[in-house]
PDB file of the backbone (N, CA, C, O) and the ligand in Angstrom, with CONECT records:
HET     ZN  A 101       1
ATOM      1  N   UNK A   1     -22.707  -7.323  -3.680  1.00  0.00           N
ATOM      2  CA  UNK A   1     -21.541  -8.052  -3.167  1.00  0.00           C
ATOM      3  C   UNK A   1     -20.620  -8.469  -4.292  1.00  0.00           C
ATOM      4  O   UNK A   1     -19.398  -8.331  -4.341  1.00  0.00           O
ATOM      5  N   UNK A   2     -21.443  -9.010  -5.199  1.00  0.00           N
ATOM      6  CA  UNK A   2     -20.535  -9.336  -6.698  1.00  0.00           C
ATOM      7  C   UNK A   2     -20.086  -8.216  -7.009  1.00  0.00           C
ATOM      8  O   UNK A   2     -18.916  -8.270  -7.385  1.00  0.00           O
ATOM      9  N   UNK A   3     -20.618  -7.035  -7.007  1.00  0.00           N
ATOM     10  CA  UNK A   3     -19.815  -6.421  -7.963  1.00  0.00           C
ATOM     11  C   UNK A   3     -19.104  -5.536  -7.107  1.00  0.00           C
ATOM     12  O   UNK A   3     -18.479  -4.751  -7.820  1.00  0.00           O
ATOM     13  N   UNK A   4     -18.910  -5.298  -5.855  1.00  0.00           N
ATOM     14  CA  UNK A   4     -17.801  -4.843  -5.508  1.00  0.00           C
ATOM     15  C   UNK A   4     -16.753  -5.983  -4.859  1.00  0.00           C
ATOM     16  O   UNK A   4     -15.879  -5.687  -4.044  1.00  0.00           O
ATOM     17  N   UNK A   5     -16.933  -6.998  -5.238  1.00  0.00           N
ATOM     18  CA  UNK A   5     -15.599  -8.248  -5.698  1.00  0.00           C
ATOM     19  C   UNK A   5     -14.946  -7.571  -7.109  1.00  0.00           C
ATOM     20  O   UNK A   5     -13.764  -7.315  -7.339  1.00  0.00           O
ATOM     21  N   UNK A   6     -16.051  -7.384  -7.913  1.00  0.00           N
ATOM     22  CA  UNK A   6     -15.517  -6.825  -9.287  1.00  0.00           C
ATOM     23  C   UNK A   6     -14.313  -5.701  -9.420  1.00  0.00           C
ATOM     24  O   UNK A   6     -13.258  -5.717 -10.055  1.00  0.00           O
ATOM     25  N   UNK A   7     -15.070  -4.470  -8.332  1.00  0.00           N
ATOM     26  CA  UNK A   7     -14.708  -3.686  -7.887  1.00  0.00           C
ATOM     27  C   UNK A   7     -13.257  -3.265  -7.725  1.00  0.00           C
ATOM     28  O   UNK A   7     -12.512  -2.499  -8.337  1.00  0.00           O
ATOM     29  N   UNK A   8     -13.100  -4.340  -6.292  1.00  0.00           N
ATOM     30  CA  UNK A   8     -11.876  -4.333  -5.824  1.00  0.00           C
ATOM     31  C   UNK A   8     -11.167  -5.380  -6.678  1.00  0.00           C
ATOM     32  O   UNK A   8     -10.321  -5.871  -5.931  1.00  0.00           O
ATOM     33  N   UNK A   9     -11.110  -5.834  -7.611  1.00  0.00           N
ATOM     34  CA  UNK A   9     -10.402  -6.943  -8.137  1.00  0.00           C
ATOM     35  C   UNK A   9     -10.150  -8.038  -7.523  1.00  0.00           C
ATOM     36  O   UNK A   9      -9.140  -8.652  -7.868  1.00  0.00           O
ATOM     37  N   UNK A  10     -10.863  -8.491  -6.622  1.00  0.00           N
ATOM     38  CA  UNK A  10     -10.710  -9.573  -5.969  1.00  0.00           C
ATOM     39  C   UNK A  10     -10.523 -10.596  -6.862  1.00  0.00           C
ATOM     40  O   UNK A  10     -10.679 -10.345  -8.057  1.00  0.00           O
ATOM     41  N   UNK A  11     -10.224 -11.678  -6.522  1.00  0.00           N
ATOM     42  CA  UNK A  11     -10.772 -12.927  -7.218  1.00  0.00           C
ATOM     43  C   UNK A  11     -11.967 -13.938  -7.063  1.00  0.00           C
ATOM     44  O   UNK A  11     -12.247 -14.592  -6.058  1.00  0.00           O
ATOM     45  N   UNK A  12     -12.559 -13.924  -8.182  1.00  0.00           N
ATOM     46  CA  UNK A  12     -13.799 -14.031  -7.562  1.00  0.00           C
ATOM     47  C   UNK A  12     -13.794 -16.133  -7.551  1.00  0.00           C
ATOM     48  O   UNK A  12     -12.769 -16.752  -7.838  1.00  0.00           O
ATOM     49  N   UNK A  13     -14.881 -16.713  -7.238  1.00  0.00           N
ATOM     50  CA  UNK A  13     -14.756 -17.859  -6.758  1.00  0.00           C
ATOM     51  C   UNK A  13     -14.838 -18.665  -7.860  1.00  0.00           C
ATOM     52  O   UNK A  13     -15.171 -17.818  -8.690  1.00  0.00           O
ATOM     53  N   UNK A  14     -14.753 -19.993  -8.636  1.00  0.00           N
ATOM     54  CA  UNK A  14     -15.424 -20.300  -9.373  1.00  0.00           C
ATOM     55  C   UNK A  14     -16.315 -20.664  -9.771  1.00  0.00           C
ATOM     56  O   UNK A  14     -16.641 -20.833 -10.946  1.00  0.00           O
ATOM     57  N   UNK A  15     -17.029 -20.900  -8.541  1.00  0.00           N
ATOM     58  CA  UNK A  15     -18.708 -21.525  -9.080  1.00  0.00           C
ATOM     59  C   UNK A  15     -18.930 -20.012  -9.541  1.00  0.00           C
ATOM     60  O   UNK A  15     -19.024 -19.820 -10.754  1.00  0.00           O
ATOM     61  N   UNK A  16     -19.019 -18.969  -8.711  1.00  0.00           N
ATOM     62  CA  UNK A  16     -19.243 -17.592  -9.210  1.00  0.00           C
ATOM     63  C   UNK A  16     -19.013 -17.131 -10.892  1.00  0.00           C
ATOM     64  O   UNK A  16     -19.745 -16.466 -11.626  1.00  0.00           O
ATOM     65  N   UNK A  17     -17.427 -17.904 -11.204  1.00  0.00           N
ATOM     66  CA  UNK A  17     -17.546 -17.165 -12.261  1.00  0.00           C
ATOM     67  C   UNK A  17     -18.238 -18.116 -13.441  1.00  0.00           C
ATOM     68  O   UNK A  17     -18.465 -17.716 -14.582  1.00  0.00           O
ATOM     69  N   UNK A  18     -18.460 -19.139 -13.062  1.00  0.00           N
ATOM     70  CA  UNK A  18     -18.989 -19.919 -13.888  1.00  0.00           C
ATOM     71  C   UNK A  18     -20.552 -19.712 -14.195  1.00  0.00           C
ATOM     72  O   UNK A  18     -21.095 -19.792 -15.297  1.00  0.00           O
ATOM     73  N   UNK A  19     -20.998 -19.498 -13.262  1.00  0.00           N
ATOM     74  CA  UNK A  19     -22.831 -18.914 -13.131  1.00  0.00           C
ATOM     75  C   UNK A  19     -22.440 -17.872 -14.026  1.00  0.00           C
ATOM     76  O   UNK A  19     -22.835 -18.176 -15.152  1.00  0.00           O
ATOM     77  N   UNK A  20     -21.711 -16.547 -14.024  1.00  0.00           N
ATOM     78  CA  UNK A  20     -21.595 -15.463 -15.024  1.00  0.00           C
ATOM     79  C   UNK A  20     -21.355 -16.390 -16.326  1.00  0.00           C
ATOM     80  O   UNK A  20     -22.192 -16.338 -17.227  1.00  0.00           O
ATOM     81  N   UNK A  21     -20.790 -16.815 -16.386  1.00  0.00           N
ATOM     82  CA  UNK A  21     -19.858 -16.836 -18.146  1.00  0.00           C
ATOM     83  C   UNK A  21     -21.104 -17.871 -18.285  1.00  0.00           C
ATOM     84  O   UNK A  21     -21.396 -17.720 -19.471  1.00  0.00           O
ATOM     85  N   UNK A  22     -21.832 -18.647 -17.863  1.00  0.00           N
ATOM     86  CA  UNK A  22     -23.296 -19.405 -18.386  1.00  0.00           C
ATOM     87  C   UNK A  22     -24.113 -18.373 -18.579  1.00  0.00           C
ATOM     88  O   UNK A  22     -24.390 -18.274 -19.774  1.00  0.00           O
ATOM     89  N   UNK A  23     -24.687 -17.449 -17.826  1.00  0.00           N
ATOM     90  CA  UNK A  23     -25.283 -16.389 -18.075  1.00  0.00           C
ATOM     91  C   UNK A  23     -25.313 -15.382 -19.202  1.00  0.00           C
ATOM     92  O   UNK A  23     -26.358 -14.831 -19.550  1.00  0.00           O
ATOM     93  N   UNK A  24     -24.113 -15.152 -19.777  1.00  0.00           N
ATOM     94  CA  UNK A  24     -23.424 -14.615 -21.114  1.00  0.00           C
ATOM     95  C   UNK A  24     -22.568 -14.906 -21.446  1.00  0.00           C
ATOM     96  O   UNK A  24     -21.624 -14.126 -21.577  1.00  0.00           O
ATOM     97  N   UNK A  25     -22.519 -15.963 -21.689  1.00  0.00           N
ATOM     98  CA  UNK A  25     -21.708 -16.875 -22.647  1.00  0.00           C
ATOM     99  C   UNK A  25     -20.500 -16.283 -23.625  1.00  0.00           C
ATOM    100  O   UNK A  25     -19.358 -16.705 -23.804  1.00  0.00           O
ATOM    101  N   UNK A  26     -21.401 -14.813 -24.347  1.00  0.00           N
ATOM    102  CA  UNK A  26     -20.962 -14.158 -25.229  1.00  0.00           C
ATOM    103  C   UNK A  26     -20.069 -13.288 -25.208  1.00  0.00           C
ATOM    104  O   UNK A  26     -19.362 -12.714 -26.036  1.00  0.00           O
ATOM    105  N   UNK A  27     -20.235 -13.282 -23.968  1.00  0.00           N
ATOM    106  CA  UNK A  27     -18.836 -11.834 -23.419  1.00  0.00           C
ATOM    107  C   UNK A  27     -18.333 -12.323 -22.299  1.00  0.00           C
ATOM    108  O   UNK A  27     -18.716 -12.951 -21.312  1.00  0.00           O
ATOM    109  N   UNK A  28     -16.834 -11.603 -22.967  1.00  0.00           N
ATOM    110  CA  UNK A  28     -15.940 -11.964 -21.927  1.00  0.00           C
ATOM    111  C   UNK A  28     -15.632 -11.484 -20.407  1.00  0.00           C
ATOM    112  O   UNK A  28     -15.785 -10.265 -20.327  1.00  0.00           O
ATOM    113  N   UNK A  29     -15.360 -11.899 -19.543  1.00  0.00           N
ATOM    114  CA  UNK A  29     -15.845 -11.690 -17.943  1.00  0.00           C
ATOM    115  C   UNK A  29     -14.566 -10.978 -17.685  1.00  0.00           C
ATOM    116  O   UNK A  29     -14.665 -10.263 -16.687  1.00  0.00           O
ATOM    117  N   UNK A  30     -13.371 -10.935 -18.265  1.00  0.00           N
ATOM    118  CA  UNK A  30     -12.397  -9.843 -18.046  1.00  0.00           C
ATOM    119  C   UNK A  30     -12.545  -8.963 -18.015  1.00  0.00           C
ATOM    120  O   UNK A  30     -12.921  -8.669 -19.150  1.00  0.00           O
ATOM    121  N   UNK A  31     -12.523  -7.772 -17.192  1.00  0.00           N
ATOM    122  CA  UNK A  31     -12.805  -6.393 -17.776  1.00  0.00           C
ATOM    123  C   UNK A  31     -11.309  -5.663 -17.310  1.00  0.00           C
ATOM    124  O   UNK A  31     -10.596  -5.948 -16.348  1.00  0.00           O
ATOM    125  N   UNK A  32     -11.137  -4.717 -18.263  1.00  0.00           N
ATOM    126  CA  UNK A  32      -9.847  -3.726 -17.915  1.00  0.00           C
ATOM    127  C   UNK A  32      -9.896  -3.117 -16.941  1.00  0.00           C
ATOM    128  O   UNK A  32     -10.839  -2.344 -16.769  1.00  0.00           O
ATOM    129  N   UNK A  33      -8.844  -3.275 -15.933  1.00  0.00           N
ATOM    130  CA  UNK A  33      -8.692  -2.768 -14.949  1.00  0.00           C
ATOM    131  C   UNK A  33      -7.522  -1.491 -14.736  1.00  0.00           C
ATOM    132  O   UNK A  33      -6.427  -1.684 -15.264  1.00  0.00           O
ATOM    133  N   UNK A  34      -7.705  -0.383 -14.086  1.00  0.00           N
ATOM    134  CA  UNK A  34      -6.670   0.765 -13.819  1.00  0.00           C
ATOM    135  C   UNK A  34      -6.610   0.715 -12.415  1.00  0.00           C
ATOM    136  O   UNK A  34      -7.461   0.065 -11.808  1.00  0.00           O
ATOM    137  N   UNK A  35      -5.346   1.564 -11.568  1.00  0.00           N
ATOM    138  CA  UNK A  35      -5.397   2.266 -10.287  1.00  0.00           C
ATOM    139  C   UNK A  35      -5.223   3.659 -10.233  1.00  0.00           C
ATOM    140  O   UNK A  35      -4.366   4.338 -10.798  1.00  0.00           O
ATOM    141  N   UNK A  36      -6.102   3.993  -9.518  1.00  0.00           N
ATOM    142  CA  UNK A  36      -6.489   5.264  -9.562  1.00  0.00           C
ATOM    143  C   UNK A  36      -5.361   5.968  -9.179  1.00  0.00           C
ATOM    144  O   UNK A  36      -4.563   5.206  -8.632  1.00  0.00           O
ATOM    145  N   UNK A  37      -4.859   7.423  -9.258  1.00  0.00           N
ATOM    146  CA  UNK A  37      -3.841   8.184  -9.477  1.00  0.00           C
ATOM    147  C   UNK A  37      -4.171   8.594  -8.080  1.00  0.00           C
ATOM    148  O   UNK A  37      -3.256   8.655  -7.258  1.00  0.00           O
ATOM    149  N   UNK A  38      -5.605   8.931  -7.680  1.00  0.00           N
ATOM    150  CA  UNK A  38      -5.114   9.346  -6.235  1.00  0.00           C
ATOM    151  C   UNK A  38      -5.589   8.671  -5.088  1.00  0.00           C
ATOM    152  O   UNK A  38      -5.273   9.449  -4.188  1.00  0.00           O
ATOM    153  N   UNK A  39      -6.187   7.649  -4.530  1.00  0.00           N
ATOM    154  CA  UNK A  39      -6.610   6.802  -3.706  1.00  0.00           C
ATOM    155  C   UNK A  39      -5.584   5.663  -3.721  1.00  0.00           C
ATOM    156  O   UNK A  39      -5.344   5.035  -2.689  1.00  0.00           O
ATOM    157  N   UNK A  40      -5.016   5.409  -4.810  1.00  0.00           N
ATOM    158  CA  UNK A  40      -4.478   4.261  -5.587  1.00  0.00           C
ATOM    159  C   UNK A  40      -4.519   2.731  -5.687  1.00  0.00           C
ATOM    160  O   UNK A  40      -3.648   1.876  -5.851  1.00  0.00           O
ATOM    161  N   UNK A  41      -6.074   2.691  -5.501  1.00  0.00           N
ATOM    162  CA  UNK A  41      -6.995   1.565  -5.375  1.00  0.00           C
ATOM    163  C   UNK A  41      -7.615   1.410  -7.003  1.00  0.00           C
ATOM    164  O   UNK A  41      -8.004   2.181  -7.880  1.00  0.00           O
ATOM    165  N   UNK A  42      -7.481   0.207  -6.860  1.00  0.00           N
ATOM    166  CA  UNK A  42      -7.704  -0.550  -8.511  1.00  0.00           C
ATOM    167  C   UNK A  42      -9.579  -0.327  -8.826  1.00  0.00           C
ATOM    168  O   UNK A  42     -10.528  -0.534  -8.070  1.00  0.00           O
ATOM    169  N   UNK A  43      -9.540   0.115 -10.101  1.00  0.00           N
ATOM    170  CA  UNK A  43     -11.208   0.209 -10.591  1.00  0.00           C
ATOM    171  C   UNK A  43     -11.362  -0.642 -11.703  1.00  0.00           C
ATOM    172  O   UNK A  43     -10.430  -1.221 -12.260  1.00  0.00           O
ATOM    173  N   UNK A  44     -12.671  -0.718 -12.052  1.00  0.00           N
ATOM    174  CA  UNK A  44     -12.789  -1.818 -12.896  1.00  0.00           C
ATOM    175  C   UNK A  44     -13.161  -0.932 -14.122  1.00  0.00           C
ATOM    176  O   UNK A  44     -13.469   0.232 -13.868  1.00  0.00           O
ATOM    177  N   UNK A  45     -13.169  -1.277 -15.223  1.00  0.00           N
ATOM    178  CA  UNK A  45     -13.921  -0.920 -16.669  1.00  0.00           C
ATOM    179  C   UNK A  45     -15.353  -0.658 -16.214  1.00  0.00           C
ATOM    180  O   UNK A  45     -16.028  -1.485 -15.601  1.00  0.00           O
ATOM    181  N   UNK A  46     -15.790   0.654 -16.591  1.00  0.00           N
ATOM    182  CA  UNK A  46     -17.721   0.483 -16.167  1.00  0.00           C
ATOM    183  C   UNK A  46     -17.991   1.220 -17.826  1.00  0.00           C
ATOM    184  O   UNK A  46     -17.199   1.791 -18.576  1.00  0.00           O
ATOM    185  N   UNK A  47     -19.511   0.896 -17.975  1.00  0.00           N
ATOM    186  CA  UNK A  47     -20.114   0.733 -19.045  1.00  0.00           C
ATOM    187  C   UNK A  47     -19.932   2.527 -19.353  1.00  0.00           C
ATOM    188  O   UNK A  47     -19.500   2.881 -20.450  1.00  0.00           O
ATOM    189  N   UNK A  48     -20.215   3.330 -18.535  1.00  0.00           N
ATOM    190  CA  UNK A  48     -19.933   4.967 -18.673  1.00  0.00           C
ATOM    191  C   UNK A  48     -18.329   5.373 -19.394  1.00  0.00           C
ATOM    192  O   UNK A  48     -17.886   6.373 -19.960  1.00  0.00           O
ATOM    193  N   UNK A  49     -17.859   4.244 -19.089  1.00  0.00           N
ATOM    194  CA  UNK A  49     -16.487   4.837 -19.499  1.00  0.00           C
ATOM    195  C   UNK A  49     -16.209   4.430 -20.664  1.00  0.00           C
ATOM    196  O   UNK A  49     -15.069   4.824 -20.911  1.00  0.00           O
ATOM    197  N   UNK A  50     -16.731   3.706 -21.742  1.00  0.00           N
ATOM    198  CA  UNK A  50     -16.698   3.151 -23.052  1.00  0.00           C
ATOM    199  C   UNK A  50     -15.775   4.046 -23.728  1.00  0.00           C
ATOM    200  O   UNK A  50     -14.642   3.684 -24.045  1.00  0.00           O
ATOM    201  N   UNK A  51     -16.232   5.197 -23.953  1.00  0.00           N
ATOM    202  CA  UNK A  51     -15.788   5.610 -24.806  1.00  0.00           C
ATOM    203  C   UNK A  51     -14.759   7.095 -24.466  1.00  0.00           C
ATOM    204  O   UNK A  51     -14.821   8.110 -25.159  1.00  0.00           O
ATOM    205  N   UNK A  52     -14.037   6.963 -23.514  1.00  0.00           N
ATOM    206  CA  UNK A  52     -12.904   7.666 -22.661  1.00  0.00           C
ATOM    207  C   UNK A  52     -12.396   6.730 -21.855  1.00  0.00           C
ATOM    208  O   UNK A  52     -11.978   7.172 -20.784  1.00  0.00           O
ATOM    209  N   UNK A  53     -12.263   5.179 -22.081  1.00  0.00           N
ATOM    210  CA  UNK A  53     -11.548   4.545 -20.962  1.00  0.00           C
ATOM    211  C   UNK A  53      -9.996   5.276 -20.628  1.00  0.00           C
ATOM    212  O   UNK A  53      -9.450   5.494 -19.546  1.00  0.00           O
ATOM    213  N   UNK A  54      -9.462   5.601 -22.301  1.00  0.00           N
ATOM    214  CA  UNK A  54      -7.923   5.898 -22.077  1.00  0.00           C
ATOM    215  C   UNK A  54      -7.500   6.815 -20.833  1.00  0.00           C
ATOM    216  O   UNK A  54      -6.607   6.795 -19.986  1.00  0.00           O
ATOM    217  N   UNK A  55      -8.956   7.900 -21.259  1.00  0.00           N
ATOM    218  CA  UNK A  55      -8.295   9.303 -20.519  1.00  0.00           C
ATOM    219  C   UNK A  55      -8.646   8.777 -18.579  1.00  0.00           C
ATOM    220  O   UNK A  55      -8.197   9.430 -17.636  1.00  0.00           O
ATOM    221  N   UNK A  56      -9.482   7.548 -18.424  1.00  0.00           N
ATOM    222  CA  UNK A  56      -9.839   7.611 -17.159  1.00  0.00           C
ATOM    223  C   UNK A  56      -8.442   7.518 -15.837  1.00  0.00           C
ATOM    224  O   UNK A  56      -7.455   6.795 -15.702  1.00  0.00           O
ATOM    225  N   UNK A  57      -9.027   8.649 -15.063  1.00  0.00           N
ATOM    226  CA  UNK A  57      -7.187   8.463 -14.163  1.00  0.00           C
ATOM    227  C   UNK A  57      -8.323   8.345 -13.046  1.00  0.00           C
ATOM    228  O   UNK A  57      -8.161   7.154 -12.780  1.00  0.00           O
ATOM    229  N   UNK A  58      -9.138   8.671 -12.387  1.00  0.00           N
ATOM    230  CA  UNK A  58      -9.786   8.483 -10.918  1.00  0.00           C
ATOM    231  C   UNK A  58     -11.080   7.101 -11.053  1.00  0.00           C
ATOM    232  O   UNK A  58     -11.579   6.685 -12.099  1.00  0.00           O
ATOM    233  N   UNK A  59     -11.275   6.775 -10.081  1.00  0.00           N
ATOM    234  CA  UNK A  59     -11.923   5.682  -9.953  1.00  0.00           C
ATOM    235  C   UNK A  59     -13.340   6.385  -9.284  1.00  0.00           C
ATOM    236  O   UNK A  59     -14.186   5.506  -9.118  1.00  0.00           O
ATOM    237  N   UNK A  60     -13.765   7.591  -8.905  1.00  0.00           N
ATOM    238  CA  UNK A  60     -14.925   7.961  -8.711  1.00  0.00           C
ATOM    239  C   UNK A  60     -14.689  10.123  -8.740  1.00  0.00           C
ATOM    240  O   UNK A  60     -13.653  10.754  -8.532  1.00  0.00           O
ATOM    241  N   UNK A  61     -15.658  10.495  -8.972  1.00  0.00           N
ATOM    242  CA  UNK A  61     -15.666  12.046  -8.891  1.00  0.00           C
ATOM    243  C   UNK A  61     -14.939  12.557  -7.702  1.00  0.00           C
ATOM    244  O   UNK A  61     -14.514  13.712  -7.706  1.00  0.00           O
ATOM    245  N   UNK A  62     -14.792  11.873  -6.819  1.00  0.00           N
ATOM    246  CA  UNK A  62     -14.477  12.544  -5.241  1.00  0.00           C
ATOM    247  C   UNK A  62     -12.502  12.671  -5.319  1.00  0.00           C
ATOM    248  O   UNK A  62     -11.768  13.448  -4.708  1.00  0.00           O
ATOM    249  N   UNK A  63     -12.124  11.510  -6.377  1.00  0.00           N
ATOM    250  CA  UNK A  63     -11.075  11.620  -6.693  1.00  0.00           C
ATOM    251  C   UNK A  63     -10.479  12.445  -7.506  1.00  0.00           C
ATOM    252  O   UNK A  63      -9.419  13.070  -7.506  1.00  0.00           O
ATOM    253  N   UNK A  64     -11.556  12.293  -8.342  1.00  0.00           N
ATOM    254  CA  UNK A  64     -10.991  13.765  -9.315  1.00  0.00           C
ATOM    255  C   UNK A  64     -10.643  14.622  -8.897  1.00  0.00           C
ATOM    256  O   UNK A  64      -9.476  15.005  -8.984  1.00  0.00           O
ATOM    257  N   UNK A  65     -11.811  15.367  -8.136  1.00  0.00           N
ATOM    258  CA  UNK A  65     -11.843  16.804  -7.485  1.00  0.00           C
ATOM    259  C   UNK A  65     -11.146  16.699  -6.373  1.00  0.00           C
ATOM    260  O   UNK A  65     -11.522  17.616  -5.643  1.00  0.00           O
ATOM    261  N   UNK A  66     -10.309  16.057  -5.838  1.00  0.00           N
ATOM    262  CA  UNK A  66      -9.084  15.768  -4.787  1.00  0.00           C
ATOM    263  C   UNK A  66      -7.506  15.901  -5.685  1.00  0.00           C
ATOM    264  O   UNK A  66      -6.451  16.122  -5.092  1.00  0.00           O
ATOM    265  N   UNK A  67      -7.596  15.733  -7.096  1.00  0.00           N
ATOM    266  CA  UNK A  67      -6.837  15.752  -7.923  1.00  0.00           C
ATOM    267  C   UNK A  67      -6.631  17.316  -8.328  1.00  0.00           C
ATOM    268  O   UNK A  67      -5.512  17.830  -8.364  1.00  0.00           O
ATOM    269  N   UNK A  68      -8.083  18.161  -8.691  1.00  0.00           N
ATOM    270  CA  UNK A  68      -7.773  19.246  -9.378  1.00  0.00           C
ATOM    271  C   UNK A  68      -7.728  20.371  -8.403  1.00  0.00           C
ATOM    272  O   UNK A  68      -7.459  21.509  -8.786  1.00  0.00           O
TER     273      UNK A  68
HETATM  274 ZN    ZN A 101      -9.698   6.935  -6.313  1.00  0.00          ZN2+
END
């Protein structure tokens, strides 16, 4: 449920975000967000995408291959 609040960019509540940012203190609870080129629904930063965030244009495979 949390994390497709994350997901969709909702806003999440504050007791919610406060339990996170106590939880890891250390990192920040922002994550970069894009909209996808072809659904054009907002995705969040995921840990797979570290190191190609720039090139990311779809928010799941089904988009891609609706793209190419
Ligand atoms: Zn999409």
């Amino acid at each position: 449920m949390l994390y497709q609040k994350l997901l969709t960019g909702w806003p999440m509540p504050n007791l919610m975000r406060r339990q996170i940012l106590s939880g890891m203190s250390h990192k920040k609870i922002h994550l970069p967000t894009k909209v996808c080129v072809v659904c054009l629904r907002p995705f969040v930063w995921r840990k797979k995408w570290e190191r190609d965030w720039e090139n990311v244009k779809y928010c799941s495979k089904k988009c891609r291959q609706m793209a190419n």
